[in-house]
Backbone bond lengths (Angstrom), bond angles and torsions (degrees), N, CA, C in turn:
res aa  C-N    CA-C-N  psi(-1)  N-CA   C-N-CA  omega(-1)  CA-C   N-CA-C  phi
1 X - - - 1.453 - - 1.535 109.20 -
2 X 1.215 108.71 126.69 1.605 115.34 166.79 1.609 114.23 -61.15
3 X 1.347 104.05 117.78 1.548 99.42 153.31 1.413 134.62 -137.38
4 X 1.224 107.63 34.48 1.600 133.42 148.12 1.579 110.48 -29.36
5 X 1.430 95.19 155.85 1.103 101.48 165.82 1.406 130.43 -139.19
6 X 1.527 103.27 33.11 1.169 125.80 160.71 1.792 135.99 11.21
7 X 1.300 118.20 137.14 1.741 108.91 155.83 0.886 124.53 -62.80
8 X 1.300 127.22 17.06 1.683 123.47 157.75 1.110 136.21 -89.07
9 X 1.408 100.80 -32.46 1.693 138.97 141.11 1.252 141.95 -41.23
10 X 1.359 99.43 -6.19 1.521 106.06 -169.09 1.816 102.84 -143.57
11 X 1.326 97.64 156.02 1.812 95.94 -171.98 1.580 85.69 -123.51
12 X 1.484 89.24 123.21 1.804 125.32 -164.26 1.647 115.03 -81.11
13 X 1.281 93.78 -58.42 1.684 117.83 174.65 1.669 135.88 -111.05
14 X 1.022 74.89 156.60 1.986 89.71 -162.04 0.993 96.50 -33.64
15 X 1.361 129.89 -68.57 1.860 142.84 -157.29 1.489 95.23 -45.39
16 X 1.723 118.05 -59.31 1.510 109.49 -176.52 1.579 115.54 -65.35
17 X 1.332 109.18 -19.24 1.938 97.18 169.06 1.041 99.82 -76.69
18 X 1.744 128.57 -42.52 2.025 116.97 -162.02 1.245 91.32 -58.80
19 X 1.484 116.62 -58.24 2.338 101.91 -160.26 1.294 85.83 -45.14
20 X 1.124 130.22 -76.54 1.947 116.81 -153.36 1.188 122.76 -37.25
21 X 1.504 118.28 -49.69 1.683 134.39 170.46 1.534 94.87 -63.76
22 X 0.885 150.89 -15.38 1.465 134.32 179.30 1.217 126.08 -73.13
23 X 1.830 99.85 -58.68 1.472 105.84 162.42 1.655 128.88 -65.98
24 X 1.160 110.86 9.64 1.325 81.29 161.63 1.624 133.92 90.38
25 X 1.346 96.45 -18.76 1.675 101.12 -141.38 1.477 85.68 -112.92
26 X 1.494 114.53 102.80 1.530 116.95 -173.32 1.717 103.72 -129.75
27 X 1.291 103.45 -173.40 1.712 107.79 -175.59 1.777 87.94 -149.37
28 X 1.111 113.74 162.51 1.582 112.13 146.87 1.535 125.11 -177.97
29 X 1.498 118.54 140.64 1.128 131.22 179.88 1.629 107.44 -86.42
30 X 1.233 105.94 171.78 1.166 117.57 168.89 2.113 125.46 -57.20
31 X 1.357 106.55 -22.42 1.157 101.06 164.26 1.476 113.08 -118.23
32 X 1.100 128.34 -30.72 1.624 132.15 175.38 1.400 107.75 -108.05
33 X 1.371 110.13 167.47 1.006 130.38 -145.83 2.286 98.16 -139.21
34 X 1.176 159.58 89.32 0.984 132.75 -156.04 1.627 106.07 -119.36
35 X 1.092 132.88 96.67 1.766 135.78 173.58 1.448 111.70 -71.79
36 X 1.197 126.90 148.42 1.285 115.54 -158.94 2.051 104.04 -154.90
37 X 0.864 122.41 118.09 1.694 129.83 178.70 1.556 97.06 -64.89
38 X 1.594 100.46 175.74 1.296 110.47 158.89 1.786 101.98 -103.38
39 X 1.436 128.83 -172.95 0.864 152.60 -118.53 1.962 77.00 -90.93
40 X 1.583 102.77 135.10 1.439 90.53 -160.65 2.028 90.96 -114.18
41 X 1.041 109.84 16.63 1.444 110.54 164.96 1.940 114.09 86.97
42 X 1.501 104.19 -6.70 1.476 103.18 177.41 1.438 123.49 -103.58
43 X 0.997 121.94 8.47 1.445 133.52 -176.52 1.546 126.71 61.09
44 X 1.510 108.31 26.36 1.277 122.12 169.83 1.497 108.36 -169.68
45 X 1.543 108.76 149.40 1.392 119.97 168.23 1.442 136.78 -36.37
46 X 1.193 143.54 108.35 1.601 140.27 143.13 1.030 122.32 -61.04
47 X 1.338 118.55 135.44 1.922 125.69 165.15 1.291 109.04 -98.00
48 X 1.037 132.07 165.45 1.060 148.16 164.55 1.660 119.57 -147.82
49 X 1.632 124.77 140.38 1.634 101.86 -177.71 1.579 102.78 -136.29
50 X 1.225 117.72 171.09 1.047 117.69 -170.74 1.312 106.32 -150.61
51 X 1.188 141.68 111.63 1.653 139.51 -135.94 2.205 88.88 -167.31
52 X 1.327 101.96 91.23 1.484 110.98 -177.16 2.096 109.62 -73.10
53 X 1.160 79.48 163.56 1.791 88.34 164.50 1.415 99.97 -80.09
54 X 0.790 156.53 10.16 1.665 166.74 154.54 1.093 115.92 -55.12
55 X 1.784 99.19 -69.40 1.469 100.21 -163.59 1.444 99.98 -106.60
56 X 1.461 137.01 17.58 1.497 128.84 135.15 1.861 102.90 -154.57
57 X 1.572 118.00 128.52 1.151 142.13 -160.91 1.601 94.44 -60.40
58 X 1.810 105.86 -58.87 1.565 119.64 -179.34 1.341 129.12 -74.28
59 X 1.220 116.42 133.33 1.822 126.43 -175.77 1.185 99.84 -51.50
60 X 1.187 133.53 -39.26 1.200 146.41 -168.37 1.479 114.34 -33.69
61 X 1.590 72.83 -88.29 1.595 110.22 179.27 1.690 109.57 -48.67
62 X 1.648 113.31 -53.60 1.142 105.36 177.86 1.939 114.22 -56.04
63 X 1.353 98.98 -23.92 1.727 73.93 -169.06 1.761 107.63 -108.86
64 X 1.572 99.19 23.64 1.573 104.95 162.57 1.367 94.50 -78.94
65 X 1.731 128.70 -57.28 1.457 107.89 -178.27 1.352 135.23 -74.06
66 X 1.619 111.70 -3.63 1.080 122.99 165.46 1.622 113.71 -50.78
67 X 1.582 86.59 -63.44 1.979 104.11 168.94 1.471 104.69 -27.17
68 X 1.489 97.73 -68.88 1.834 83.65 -151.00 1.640 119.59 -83.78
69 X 1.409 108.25 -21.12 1.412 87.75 148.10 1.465 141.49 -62.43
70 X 1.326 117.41 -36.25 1.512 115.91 149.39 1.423 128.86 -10.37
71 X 1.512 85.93 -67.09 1.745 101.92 -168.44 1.439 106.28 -85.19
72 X 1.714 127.31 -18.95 1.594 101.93 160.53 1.375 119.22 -63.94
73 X 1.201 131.19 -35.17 1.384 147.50 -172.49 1.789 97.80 -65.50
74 X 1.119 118.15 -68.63 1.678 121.84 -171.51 1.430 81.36 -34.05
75 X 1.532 124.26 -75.75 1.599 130.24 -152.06 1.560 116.95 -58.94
76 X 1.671 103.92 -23.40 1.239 98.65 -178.41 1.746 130.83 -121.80
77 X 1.114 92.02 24.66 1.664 120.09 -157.45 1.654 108.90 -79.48
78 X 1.388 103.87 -18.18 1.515 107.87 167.77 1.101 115.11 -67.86
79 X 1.329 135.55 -59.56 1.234 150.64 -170.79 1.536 120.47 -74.61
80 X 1.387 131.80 1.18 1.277 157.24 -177.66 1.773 106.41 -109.95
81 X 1.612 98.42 124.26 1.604 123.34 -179.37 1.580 95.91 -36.56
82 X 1.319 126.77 152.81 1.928 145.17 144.10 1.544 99.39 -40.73
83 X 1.232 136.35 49.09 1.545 132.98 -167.13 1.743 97.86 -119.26
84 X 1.148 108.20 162.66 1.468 116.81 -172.59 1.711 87.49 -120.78
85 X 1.585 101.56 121.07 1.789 112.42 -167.92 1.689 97.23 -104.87
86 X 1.269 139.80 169.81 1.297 155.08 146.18 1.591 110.01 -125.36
87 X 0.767 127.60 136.52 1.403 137.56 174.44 1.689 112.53 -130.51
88 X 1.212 117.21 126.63 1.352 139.68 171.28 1.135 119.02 -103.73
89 X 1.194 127.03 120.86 1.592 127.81 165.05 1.979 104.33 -65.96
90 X 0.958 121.85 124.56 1.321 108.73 142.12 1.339 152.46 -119.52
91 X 1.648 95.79 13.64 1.794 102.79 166.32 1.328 87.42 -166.89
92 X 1.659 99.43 125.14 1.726 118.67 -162.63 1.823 97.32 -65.88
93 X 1.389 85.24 152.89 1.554 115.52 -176.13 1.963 108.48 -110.48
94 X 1.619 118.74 158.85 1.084 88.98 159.88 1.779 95.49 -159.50
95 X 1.278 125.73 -158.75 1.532 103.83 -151.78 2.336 104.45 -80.99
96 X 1.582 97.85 18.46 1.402 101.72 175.22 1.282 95.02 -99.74
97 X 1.457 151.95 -18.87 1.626 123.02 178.00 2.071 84.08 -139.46
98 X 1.531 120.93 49.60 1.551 108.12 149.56 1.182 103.71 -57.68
99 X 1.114 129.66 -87.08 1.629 126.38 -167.77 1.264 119.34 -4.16
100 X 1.438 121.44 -56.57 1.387 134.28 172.07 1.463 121.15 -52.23
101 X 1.148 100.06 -43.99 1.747 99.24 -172.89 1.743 90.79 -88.47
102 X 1.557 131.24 -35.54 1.488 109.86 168.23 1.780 112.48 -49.22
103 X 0.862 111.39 -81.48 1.276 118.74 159.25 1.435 120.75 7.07
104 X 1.763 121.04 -69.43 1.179 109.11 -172.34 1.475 111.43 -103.47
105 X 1.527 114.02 -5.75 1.599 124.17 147.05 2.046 109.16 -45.65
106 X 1.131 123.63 -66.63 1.379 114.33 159.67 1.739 124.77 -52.28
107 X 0.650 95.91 -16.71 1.578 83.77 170.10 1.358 107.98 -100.37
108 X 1.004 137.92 -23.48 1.283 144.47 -150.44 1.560 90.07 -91.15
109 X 1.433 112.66 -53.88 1.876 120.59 -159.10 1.606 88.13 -79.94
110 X 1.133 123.94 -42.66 1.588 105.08 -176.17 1.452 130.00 -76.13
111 X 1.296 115.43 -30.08 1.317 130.55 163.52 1.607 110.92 -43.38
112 X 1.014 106.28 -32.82 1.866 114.16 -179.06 1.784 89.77 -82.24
């Protein structure tokens, strides 16, 4: 099983974040946020993330949650629709409530 996390995997350019922001078609928990395409024609999932100076000041911090959403997605990317995903943090996490934001990161991506 592949568990890369490849440029195939990931949505690079603006145009592939605008279709996602276009439709509309979002879910959200209290810390994430998950936007989601319809069927984007490649036969596997894209992530995309979006983690503001807002909702953490430090690079750091932002790309600890960058990290771990990453790595739920690498692990769970088989089992997830050909859909083009965006994910937003919207109230920073840090390694005292990950669990939580894994947590409602899975519910969030499967529910779609």
């Amino acid at each position: 099983m592949d568990n890369r996390f490849g440029k195939q995997y990931r949505l690079l350019k603006t145009d592939d974040f605008s279709s996602v922001f276009a439709l509309r078609n979002q879910r959200s928990r209290p810390l994430l946020q998950v936007l989601q395409s319809g069927d984007n024609g490649l036969g596997h999932p894209r992530l995309g993330l979006v983690v503001s100076k807002k909702a953490a000041k430090r690079a750091n911090r932002r790309n600890y949650m960058k990290r771990t959403i990453r790595e739920w997605f690498r692990c769970h990317k088989a089992s997830l629709p050909p859909h083009d995903f965006v994910v937003r943090v919207r109230q920073p996490f840090d390694a005292d409530n990950v669990a939580e934001a894994r947590a409602q990161l899975a519910r969030l991506m499967e529910a779609h």
